[in-house]
NUPA-293737 format. One record per residue (C-alpha): residue number from 1; x, y, z. Coordinates in Angstrom, 1 decimal. Layout:
! residues N
vexdren:xx:yy:zz
NUM:X:Y:Z
...
This chain:
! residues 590
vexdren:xx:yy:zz
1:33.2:90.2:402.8
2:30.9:87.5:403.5
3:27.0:88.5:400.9
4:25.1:87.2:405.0
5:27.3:89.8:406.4
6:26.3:92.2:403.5
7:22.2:91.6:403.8
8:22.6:92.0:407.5
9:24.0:95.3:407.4
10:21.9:96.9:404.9
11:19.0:95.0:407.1
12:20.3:97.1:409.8
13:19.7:100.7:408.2
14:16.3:99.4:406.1
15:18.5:99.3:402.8
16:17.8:97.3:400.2
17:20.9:96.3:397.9
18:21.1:95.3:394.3
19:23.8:93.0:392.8
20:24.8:92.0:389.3
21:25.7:88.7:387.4
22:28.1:88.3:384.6
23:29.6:85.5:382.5
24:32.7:84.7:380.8
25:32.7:85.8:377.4
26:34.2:83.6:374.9
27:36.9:85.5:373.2
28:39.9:88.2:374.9
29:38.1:91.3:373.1
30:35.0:90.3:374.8
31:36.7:90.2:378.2
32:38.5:93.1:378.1
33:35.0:95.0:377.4
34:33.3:93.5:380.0
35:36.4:94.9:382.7
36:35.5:97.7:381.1
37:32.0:97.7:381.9
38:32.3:96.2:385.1
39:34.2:99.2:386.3
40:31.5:101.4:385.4
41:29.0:99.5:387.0
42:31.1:99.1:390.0
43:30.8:103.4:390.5
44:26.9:101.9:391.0
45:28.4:100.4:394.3
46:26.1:97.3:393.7
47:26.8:94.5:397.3
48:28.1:91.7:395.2
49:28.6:90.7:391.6
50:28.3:87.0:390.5
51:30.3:85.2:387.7
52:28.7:82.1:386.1
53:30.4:78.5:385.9
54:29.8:77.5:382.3
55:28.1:73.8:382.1
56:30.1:70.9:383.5
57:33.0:73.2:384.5
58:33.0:74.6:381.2
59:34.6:78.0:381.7
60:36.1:77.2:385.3
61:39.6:78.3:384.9
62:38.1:81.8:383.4
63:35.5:82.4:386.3
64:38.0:81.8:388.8
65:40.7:84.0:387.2
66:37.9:86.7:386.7
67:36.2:86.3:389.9
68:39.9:87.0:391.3
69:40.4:90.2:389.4
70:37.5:92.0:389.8
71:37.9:90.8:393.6
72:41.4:92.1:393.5
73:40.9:95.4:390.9
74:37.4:96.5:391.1
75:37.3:96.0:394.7
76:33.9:94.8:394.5
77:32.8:91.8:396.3
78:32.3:88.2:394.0
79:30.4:85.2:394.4
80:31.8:82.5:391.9
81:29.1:80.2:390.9
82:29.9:76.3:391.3
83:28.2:73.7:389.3
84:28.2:70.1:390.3
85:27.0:68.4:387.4
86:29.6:66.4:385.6
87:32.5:67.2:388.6
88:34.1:64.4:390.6
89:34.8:65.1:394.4
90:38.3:65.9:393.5
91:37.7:68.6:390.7
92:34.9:70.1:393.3
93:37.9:70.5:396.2
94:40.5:72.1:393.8
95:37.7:74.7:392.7
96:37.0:75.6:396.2
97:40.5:75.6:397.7
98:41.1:77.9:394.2
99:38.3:80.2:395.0
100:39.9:80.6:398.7
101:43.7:81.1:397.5
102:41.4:84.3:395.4
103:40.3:85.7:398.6
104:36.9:84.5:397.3
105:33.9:84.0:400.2
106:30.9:83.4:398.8
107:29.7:80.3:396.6
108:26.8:80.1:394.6
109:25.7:76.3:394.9
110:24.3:75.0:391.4
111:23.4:71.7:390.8
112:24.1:73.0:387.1
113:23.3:71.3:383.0
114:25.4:69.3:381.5
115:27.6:70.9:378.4
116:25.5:70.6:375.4
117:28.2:68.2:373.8
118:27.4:65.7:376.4
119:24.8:63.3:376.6
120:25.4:62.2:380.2
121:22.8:63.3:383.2
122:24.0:63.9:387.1
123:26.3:61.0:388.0
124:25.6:59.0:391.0
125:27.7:56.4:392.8
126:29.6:58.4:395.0
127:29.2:61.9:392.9
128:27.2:64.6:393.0
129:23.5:64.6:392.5
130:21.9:67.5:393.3
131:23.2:70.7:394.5
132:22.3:69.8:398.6
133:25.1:67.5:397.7
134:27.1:70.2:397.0
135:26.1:72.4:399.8
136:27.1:69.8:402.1
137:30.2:69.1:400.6
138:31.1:72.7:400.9
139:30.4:72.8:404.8
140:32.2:69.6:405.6
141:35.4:70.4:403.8
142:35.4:74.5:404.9
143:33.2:74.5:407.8
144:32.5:78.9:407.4
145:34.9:79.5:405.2
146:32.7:80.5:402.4
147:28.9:82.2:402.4
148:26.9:79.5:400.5
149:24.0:80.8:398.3
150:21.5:78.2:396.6
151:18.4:78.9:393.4
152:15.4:79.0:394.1
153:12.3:78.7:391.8
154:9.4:81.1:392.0
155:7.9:79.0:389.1
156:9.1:75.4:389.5
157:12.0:74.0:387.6
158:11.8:73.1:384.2
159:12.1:69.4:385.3
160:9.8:69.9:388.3
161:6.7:69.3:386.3
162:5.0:72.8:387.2
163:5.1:72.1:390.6
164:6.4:75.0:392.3
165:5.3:74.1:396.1
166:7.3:70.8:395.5
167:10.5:72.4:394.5
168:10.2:75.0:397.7
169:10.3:71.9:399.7
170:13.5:70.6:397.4
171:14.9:74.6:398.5
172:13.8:74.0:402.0
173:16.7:70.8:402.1
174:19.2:72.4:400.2
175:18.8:75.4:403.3
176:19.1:72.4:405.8
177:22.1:71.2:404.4
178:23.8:74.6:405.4
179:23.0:77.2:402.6
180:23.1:80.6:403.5
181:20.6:82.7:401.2
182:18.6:82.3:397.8
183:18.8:84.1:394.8
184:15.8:83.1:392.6
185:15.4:82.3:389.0
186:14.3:85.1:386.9
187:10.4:85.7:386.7
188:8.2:88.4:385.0
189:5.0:88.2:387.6
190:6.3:90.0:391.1
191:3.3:87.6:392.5
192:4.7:84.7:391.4
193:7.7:85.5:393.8
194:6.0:86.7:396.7
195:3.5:83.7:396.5
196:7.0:81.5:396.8
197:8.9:83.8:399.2
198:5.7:83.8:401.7
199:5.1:79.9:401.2
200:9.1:79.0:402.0
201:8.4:80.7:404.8
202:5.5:78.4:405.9
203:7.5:75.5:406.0
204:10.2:76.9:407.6
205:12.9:78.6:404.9
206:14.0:81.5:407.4
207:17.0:82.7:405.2
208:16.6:85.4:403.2
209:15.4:85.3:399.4
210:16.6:87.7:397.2
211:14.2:87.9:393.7
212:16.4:87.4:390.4
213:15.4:90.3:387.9
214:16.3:90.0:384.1
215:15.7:93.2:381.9
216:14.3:92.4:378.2
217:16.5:93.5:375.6
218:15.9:91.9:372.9
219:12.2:89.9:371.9
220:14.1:87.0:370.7
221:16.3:86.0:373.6
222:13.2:87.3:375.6
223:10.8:84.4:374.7
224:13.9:82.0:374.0
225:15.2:82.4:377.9
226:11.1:81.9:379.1
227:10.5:78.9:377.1
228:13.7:77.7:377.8
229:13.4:78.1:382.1
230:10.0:77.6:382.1
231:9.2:81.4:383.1
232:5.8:82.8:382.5
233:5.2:85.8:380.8
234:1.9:88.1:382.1
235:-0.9:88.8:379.3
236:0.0:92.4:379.5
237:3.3:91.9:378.8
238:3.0:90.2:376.3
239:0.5:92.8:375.1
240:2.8:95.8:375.0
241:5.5:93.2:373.6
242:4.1:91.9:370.4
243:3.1:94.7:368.5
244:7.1:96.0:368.9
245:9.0:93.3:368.4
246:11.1:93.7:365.9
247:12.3:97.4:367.0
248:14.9:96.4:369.9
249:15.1:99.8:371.1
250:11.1:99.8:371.9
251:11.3:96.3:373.2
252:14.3:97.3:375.5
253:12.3:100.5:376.9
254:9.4:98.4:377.5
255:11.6:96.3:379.1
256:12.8:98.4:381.5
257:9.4:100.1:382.4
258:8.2:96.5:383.5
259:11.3:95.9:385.5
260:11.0:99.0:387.2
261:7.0:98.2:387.9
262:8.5:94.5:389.1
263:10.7:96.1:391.0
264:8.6:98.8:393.0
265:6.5:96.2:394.1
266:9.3:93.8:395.2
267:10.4:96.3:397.3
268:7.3:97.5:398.6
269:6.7:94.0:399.9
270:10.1:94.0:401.5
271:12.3:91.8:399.6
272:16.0:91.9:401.2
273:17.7:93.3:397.9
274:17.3:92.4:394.2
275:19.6:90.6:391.9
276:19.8:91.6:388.4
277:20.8:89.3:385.6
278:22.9:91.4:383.2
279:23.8:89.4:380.3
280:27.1:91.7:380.6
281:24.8:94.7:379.5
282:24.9:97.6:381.6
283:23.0:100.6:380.4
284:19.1:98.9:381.0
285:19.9:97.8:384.6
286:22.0:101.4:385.2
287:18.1:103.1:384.2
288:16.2:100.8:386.4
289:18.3:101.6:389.5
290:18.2:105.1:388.7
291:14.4:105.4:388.2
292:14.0:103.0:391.8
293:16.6:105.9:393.1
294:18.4:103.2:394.6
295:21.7:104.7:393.2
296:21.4:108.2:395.2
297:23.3:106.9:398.4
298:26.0:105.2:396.3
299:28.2:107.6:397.5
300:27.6:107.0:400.5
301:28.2:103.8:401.4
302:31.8:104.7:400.2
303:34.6:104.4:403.2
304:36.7:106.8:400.9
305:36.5:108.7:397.6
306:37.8:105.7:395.6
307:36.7:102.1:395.8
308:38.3:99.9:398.1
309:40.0:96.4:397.2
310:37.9:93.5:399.0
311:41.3:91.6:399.7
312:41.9:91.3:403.9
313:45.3:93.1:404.3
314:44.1:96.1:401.8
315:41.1:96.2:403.5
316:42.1:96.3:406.9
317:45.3:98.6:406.2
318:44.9:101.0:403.5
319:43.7:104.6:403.9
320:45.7:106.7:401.2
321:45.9:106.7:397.4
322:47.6:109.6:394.8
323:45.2:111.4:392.7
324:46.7:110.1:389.7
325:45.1:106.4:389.3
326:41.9:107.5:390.4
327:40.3:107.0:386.7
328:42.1:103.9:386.6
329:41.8:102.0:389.6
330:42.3:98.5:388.1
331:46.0:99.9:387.4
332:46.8:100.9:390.7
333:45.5:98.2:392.3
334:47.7:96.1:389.8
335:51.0:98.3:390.0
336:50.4:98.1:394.0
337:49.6:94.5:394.5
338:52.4:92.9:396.6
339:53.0:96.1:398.7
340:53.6:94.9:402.2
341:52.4:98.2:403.8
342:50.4:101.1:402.7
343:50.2:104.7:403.4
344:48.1:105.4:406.7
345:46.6:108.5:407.6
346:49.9:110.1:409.1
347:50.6:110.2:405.1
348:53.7:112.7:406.1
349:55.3:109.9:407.6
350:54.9:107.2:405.9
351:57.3:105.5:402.9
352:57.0:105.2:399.9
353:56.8:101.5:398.5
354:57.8:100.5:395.5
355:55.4:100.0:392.6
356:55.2:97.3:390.4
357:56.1:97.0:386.8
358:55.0:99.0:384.2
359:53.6:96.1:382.4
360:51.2:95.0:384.9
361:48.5:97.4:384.4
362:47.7:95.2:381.1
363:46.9:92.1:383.2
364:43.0:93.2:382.6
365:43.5:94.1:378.3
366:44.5:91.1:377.0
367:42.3:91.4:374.2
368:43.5:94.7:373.2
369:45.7:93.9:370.4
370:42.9:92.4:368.2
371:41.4:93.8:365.2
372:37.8:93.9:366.5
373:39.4:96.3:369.6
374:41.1:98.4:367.1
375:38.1:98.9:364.8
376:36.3:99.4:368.3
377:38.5:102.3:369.6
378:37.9:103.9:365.7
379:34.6:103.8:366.2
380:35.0:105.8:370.0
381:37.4:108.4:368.6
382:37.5:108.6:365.0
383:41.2:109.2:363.2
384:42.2:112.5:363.6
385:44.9:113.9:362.3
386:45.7:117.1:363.5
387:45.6:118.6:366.8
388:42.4:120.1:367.0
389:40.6:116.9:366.0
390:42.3:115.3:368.3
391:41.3:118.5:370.8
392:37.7:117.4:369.9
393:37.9:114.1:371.1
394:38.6:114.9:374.7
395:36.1:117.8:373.9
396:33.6:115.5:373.4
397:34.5:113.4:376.3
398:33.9:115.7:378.6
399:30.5:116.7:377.0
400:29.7:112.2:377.2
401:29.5:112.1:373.6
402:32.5:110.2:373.9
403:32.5:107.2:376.4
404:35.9:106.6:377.3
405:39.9:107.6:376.9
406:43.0:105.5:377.2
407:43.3:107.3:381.2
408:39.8:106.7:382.1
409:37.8:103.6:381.4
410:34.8:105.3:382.6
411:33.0:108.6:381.6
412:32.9:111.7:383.5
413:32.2:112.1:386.7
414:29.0:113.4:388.4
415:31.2:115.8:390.9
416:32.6:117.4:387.7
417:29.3:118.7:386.3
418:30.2:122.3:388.2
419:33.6:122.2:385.7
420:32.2:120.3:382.4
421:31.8:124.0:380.8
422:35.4:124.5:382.0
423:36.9:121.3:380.9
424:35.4:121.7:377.3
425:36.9:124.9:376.8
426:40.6:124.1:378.4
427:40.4:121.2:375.7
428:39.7:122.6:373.0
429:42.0:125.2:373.7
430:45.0:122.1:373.7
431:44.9:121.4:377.5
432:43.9:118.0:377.1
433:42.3:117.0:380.8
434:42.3:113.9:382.0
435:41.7:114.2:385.7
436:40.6:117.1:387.9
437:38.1:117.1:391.1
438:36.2:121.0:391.4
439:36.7:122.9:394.7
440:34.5:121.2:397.7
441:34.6:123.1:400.8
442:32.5:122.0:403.8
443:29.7:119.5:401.7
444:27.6:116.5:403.9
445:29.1:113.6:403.7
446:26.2:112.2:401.9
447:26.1:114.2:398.8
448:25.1:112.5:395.9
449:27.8:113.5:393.6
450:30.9:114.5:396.3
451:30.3:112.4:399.6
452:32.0:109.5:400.7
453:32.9:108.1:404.2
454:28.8:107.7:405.4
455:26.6:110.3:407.2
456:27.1:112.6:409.6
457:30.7:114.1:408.3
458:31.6:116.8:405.8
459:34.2:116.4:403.3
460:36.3:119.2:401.5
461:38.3:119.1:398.0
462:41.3:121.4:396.6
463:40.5:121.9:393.1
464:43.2:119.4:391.0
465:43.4:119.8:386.8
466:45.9:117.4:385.1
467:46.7:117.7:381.5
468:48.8:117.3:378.7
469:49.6:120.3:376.9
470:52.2:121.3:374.2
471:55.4:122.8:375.3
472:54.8:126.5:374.6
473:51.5:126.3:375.9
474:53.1:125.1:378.9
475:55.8:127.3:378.8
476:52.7:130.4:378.6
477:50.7:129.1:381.8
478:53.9:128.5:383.7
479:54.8:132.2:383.5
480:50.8:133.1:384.4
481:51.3:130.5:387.7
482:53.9:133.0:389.2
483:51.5:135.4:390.1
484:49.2:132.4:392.3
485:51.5:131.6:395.2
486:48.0:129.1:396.1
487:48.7:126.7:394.0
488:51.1:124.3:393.9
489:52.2:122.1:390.3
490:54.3:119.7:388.3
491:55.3:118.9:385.1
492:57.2:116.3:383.1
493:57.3:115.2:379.8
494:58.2:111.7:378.1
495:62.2:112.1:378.5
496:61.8:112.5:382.1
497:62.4:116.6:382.4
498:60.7:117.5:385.4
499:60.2:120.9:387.1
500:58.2:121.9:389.9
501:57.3:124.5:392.6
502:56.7:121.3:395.5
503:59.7:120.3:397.6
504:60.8:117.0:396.4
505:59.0:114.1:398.8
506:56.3:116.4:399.3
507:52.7:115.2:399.8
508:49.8:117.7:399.6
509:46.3:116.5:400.6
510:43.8:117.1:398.5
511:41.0:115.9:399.8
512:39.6:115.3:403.4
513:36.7:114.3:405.6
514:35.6:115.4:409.1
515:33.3:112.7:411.0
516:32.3:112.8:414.6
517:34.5:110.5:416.8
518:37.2:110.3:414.6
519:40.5:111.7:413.4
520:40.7:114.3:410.3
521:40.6:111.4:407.1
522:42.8:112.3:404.5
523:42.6:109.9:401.9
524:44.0:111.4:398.4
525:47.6:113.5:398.1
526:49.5:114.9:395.2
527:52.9:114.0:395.5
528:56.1:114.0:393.7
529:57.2:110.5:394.2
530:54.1:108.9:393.2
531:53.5:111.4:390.1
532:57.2:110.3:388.7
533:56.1:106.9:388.1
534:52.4:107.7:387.2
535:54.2:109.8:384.4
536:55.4:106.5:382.6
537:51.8:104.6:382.8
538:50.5:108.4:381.2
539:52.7:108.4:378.6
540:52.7:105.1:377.6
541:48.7:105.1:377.1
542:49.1:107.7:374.4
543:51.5:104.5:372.0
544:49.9:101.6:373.5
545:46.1:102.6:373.8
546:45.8:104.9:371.7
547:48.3:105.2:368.5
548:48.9:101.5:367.7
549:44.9:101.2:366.8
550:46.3:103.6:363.4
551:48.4:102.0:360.6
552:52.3:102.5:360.9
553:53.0:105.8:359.1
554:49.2:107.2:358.9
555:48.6:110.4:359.5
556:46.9:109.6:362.6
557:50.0:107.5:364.0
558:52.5:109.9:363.4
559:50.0:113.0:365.2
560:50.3:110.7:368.1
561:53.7:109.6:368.0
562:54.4:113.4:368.2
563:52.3:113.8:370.7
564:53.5:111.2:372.7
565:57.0:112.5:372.2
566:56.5:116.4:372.8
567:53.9:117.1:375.1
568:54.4:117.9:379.1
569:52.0:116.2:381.3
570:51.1:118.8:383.9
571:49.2:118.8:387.4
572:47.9:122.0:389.0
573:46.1:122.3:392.8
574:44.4:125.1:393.8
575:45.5:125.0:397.7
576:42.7:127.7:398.5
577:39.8:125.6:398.5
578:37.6:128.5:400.2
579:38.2:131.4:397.9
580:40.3:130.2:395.4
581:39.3:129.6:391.4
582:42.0:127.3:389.1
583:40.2:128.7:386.2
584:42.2:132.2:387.3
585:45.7:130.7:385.7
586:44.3:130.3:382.1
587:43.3:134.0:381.6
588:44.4:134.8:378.3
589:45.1:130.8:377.1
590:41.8:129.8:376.9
């Protein structure tokens, strides 16, 4: 979706949006913890995220491969940034018609620094010179193809002199030459801005300006990114700054007390949205939203429980996912990729396509196999070597002690604060969770933790626990099930042995939404088809995530090579999902 389309809409229902930038990290560890990040950030629902084009096209082939995937797997929105410093004509075109073959729509048009290895300025004779070059460039050769964003400079460009009035005016032709919006460079004084925004207006800038925001992390990088932009910093900053600044925990708080302060009165003055400059950090611009409250509706502006991709035909066509990916989207969205079709809400009918390769759900961890991720994942969860460490782990997961396991790249849901009590017990009892939804039964469609779809509906939820367990375990609560005709289950373990009470083909919805004006939305199922090949991807994390971070013939390695080999994977729904408790099936297991 095109970022005017975006602002307009939230215009429309007196929203302001926030959206996040990244850059490519230099090394494949990096990467893969920045997808990792990403798809936590991307449960904040931000509008649009933006990927930086390193100096003189730098980092090109990375930002367009990334500004691909997380189009494609995170199903968030991108705007690639496109620098024209240094870049013929020719090398300009291939990046564009690139970006378009991504599904990409929006361009950030930079004029951009040449690499630090160079010693040449902007070229002229026939190249570009300034990024209204590029902006033109852009609409001649793809008319409204893409949504064209520009920079703008509260305080004046570094090479502006100080001038700040003179470089709205250099803004002002950049917007005549056919850009869209302005995202600003990052500032500390919210006057500063407003003083800008409210003089572009005056001579005529009509599009709208959205205020760059950079937390402080760090005093260091603080003053080096201000000196180095030109950015002012207020007195009483600077003030609460200095006598801290060698404790980065104190800076960082301060930080994100001014941003918040920045923020409040941004808003208050009625800027469109505000764009926050990560530096692929997540946890400082996570507390900011959260203090601005801007994250309650999140949920809300969902069109179903899980995110959609931001590619036309999945858009436009798909309305149904299993259960069983909905820790991992990235995967699914991977494994599902070239599917001509997808389920539609008359899920009974429709078939089944067929999922790609086990192997593609890697095509975001290509650092994995590096020593830094290794020592990484030891850090996150330790080397245990018996089964009730290992019980502690997931334990701890579900407490947010630990951040992450091998099935979810994210933490614990807000929905499952009702069951966290529950989940910590099952887990340390060796029913090793790792996905379940509590019962929902009649909630607004705006609740913060549960709603999806938008206002004015209710949704409902069949309580869902999946697990890996040991075979007598399993063989224990198996013979408890018999006496809850409610629920329905499978199980399987790594050889393929599978057993269940559901009819083979069978779909059971587990979740649902009732709007006005519309048909009942149905938009996650359990079903045995889909679980089959979900059972390979499961399995397969416990070798290839998790046990190959150990040495070969450790104590840890061989706990999860048995593990891997012995346990059942097993999926549970409690059908009555106004009277019914899941919990009831573990009486005298747990």
């Amino acid at each position: 979706m095109k970022i005017t389309d975006k602002i307009s809409n939230f215009a429309k229902q007196s929203r302001p949006f926030y959206s996040f930038e990244y850059f490519p990290p230099k090394t494949d560890f990096g990467l893969e913890n920045l997808y990792s990040r990403m798809e936590r950030m991307a449960n904040l629902e931000p509008a649009f995220v933006d990927i930086t084009w390193g100096a003189g096209g730098s980092t090109a082939d990375l930002t367009l491969e990334m500004s691909g995937k997380i189009q494609k797997f995170f199903g968030l929105d991108v705007m690639m940034h496109l620098t024209c410093v240094n870049m013929t004509q020719k090398s300009i075109l291939e990046a564009l018609t690139a970006a378009k073959s991504h599904g990409i729509k929006n361009i950030l048009a930079l004029r951009g620094d040449a690499p630090q290895t160079s010693e040449s300025s902007p070229k002229a004779d026939g190249e570009f010179q300034h990024a209204k070059d590029l902006v033109a460039f852009i609409r001649k050769n793809f008319q409204q193809e893409f949504s064209i964003g520009v920079a703008g400079y509260p305080e004046a460009h570094q090479e502006s002199g100080g001038d700040w009035r003179r470089d709205a005016h250099f803004l002002k032709e950049k917007v005549d030459h056919g850009a869209d919006f302005v995202i600003t460079q990052l500032f500390y004084d919210a006057k500063a801005f407003l003083r800008f925004r409210d003089y572009a207006k005056e001579i005529g800038i009509s599009v709208p300006i959205i205020p760059g925001i950079m937390p402080i992390h760090n005093y260091s990088r603080f003053i080096k990114f201000t000196d180095f932009c030109g950015v002012a910093v207020p007195d009483s900053l600077k003030s609460r700054l200095e006598p801290i600044k060698s404790d980065d925990s104190k800076v960082m708080k301060v930080g994100i007390d001014h941003c918040v302060e920045i923020c409040e009165e941004l808003l208050s003055a009625g800027v469109p949205g505000i764009h926050f400059y990560t530096l692929n950090l997540e946890n400082s611009v996570t507390e900011v939203l959260v203090r601005l409250k801007l994250t309650e509706d999140s949920r809300e502006r969902k069109a179903f429980p899980w995110r959609q991709a931001t590619t036309d035909g999945r858009q436009q066509t798909e309305e149904i996912r299993p259960i069983y990916w909905s820790n991992r989207t990235a995967s699914y969205l991977a494994r599902t990729s070239t599917w001509d079709d997808f389920p539609n809400g008359r899920w009974g009918d429709s078939r089944s396509p067929t999922f790609g390769e086990l192997s593609d759900y890697h095509l975001l961890r290509s650092g994995r196999s590096s020593t830094k991720a290794r020592e990484e994942r030891k850090e996150i969860w330790g080397e245990p070597i018996n089964e009730t460490e290992l019980y502690e782990v997931f334990a701890k997961y579900c407490l947010g002690t630990v951040d992450r396991l091998p099935w979810s790249d994210v933490g614990l849901q807000a929905e499952s604060s009702p069951i966290t009590e529950t989940l910590v017990a099952l887990n340390r009892a060796g029913f090793l969770t790792i996905n379940s939804q509590p019962q929902v039964n009649g909630s607004p469609s705006t609740h913060p933790a549960v709603g999806w779809g938008g206002p004015g509906g209710f949704v409902f939820q069949k309580a869902y626990l999946e697990f890996f367990t040991t075979p007598a375990k399993w063989k224990a609560l198996k013979a408890n099930l018999k006496a809850f005709p409610s629920m329905t289950w499978q199980a399987v373990d790594f050889s393929g042995d599978y057993d269940s009470n559901m009819a083979e083909g069978a779909a059971n919805a587990v979740t649902w939404g009732v709007f006005p004006g519309k048909e009942i939305v149905q938009p996650t199922v359990v079903d045995t088809a889909s679980f089959k090949i979900w059972r390979d991807e499961a399995f397969d994390l416990w070798l290839n995530d998790w046990a190959y971070i150990y040495e070969k013939g450790s104590p840890s390695r061989k706990l999860f090579e048995r593990v891997h080999a012995t346990y059942v994977l097993v999926n549970i729904v409690e059908n009555d999902f106004i009277s019914g408790d899941l919990n009831r099936v573990f009486q005298g297991l747990v």
